[in-house]
N, CA, C and O atoms as a GROMACS GRO file, in nm:
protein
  232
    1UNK      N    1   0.085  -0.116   0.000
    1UNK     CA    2   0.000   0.000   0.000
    1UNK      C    3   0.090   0.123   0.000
    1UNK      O    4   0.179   0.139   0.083
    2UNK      N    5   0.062   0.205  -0.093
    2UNK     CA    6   0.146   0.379  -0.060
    2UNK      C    7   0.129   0.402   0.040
    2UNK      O    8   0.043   0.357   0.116
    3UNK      N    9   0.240   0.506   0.066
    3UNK     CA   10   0.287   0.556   0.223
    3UNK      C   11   0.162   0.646   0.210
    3UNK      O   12   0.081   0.638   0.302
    4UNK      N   13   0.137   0.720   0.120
    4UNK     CA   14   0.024   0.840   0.150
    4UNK      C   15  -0.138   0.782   0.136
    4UNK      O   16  -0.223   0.868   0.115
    5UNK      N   17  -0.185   0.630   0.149
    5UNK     CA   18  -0.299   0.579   0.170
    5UNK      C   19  -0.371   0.644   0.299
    5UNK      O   20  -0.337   0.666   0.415
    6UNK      N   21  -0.451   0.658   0.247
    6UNK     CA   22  -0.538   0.724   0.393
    6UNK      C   23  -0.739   0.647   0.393
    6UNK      O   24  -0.825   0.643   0.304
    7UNK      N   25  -0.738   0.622   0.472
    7UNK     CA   26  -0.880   0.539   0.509
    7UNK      C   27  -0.984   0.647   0.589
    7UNK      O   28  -0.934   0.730   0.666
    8UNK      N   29  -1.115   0.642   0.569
    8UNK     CA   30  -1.149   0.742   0.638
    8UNK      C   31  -1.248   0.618   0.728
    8UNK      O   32  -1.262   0.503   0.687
    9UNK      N   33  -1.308   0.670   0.851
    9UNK     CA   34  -1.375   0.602   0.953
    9UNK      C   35  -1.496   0.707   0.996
    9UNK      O   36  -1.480   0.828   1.012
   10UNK      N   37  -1.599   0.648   1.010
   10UNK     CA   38  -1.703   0.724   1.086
   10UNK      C   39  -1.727   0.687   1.218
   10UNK      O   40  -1.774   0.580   1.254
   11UNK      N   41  -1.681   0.813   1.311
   11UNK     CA   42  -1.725   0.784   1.450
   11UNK      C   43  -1.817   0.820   1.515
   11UNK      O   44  -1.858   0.916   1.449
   12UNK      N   45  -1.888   0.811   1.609
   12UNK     CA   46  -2.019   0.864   1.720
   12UNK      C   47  -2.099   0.891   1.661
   12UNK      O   48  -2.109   0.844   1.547
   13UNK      N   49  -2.199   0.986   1.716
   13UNK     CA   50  -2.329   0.889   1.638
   13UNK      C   51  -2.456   0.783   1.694
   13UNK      O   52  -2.554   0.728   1.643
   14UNK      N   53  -2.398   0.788   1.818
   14UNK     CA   54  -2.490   0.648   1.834
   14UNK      C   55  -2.631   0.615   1.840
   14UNK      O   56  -2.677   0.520   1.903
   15UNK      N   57  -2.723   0.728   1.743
   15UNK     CA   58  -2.822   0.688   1.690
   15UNK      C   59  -2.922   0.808   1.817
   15UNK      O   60  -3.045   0.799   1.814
   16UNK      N   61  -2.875   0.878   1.886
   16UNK     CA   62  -2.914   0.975   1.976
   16UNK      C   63  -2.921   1.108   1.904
   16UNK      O   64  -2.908   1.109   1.782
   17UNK      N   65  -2.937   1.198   1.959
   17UNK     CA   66  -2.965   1.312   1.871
   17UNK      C   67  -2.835   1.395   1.940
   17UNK      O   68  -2.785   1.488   1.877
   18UNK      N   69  -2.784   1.356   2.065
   18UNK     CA   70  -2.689   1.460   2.129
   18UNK      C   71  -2.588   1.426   2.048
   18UNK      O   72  -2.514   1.517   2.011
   19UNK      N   73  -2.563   1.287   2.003
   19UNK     CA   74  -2.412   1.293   1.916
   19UNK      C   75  -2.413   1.316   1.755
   19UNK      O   76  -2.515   1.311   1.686
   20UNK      N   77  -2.303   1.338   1.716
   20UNK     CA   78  -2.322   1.390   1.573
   20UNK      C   79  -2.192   1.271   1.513
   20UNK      O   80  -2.100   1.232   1.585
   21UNK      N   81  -2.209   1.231   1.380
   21UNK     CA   82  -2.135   1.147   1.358
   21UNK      C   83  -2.003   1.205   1.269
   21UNK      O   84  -2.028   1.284   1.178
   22UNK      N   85  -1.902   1.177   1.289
   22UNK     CA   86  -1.814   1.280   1.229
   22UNK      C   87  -1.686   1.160   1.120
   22UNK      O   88  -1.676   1.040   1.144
   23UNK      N   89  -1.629   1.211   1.040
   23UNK     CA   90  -1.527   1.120   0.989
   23UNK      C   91  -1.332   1.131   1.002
   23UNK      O   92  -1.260   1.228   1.026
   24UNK      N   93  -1.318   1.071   0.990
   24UNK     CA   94  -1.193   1.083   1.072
   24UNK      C   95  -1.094   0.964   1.006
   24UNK      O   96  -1.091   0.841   1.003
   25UNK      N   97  -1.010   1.082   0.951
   25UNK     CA   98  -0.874   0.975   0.821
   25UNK      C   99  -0.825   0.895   0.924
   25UNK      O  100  -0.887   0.895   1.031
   26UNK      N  101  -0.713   0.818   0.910
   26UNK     CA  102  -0.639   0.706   0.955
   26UNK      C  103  -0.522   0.730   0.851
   26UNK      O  104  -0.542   0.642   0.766
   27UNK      N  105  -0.449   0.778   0.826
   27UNK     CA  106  -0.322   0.749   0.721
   27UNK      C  107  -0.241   0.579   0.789
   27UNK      O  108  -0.147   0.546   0.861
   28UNK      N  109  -0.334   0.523   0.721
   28UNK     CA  110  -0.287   0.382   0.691
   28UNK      C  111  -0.147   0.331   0.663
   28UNK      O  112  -0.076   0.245   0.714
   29UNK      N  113  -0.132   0.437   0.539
   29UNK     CA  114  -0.020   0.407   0.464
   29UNK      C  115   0.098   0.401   0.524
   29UNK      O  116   0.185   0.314   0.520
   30UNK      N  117   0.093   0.544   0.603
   30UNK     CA  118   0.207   0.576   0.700
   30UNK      C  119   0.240   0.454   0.781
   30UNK      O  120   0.345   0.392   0.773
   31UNK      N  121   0.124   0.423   0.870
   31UNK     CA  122   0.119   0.369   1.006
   31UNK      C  123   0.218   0.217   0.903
   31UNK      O  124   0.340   0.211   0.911
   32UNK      N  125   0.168   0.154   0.850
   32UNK     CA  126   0.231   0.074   0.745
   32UNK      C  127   0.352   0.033   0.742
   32UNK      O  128   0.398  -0.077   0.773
   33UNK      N  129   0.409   0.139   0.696
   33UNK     CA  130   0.556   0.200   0.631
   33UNK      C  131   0.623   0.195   0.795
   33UNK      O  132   0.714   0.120   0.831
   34UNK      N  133   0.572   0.267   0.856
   34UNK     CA  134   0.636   0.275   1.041
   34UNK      C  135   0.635   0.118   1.076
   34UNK      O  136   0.742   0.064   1.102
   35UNK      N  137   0.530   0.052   1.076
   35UNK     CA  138   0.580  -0.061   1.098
   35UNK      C  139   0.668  -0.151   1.031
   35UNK      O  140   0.712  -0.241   1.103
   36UNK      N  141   0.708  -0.150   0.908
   36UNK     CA  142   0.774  -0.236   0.845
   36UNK      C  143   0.940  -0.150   0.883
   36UNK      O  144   1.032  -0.231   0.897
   37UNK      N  145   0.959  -0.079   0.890
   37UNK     CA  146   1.114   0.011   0.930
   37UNK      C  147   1.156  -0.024   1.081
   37UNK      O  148   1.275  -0.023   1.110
   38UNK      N  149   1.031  -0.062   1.201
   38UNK     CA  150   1.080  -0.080   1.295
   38UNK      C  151   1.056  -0.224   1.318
   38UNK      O  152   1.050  -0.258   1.436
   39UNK      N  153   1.040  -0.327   1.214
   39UNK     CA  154   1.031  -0.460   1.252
   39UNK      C  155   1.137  -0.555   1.308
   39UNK      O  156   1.118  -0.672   1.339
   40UNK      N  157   1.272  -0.477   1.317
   40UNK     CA  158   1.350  -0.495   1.425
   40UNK      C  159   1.337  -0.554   1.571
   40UNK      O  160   1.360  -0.659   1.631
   41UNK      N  161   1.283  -0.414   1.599
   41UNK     CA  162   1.273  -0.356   1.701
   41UNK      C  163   1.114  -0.430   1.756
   41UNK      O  164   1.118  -0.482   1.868
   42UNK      N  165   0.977  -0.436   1.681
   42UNK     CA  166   0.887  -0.480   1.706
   42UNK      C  167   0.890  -0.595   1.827
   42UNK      O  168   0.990  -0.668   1.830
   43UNK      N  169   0.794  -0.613   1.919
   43UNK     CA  170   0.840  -0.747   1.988
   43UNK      C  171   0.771  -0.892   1.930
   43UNK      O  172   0.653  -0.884   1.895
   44UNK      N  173   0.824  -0.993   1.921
   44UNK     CA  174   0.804  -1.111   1.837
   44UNK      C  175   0.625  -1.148   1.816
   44UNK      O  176   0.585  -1.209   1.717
   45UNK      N  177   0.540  -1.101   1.918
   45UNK     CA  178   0.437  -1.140   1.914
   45UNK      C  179   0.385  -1.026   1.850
   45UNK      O  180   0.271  -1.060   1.818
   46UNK      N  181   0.404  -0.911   1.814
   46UNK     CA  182   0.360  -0.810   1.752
   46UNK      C  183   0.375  -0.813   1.640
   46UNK      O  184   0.307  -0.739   1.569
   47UNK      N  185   0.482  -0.914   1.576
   47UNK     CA  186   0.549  -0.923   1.440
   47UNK      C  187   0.475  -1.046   1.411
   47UNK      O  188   0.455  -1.059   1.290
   48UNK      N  189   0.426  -1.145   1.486
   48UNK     CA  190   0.312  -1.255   1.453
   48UNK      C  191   0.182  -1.241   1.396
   48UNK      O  192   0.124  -1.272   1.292
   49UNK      N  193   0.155  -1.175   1.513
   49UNK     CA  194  -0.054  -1.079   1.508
   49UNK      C  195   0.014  -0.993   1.348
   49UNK      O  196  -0.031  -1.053   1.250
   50UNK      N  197   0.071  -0.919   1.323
   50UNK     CA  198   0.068  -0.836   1.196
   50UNK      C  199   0.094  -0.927   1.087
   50UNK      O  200   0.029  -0.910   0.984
   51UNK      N  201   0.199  -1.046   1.095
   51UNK     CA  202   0.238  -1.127   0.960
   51UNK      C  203   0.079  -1.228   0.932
   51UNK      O  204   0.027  -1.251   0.823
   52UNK      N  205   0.016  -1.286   1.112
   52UNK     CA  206  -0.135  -1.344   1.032
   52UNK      C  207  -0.190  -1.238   0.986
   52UNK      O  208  -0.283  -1.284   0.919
   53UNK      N  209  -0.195  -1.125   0.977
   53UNK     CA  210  -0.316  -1.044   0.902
   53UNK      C  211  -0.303  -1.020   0.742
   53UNK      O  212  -0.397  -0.985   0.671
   54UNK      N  213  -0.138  -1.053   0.689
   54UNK     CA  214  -0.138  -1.080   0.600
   54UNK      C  215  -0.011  -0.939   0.598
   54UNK      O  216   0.023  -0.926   0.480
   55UNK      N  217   0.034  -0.878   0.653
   55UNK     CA  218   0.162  -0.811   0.623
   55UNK      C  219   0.291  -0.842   0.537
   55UNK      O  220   0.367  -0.937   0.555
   56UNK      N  221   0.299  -0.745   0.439
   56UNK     CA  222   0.407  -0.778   0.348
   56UNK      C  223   0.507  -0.730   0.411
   56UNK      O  224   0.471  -0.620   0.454
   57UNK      N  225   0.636  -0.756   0.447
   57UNK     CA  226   0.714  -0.689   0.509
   57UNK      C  227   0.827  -0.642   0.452
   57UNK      O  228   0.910  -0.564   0.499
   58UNK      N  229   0.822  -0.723   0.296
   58UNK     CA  230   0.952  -0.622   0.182
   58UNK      C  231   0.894  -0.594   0.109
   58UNK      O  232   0.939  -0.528   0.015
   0.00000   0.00000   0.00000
């Protein structure tokens, strides 16, 4: 995925009239890219949970 991928999310809201539902990016791409540079450093079970989700890491 490009470093500059960005996902958007809709939060609150919960069907009340006091909340208003608003959207809110996630730059994916980034978060991504940060993880694959510090997979060093990552601790082994953090580098597990991300490789089952299907993480490319080169």
């Amino acid at each position: 995925m490009p470093r500059k991928h960005v996902e958007t999310f809709t939060v609150g809201g919960n069907g009340g009239e006091d909340q208003e539902q608003q959207d809110v990016p996630l730059r994916l791409g980034a978060w991504v890219s940060n993880q694959r540079s510090r997979a060093a450093t990552l601790t082994p079970e953090w580098v597990e949970q991300l490789s089952q989700t299907g993480m490319q890491w080169t």
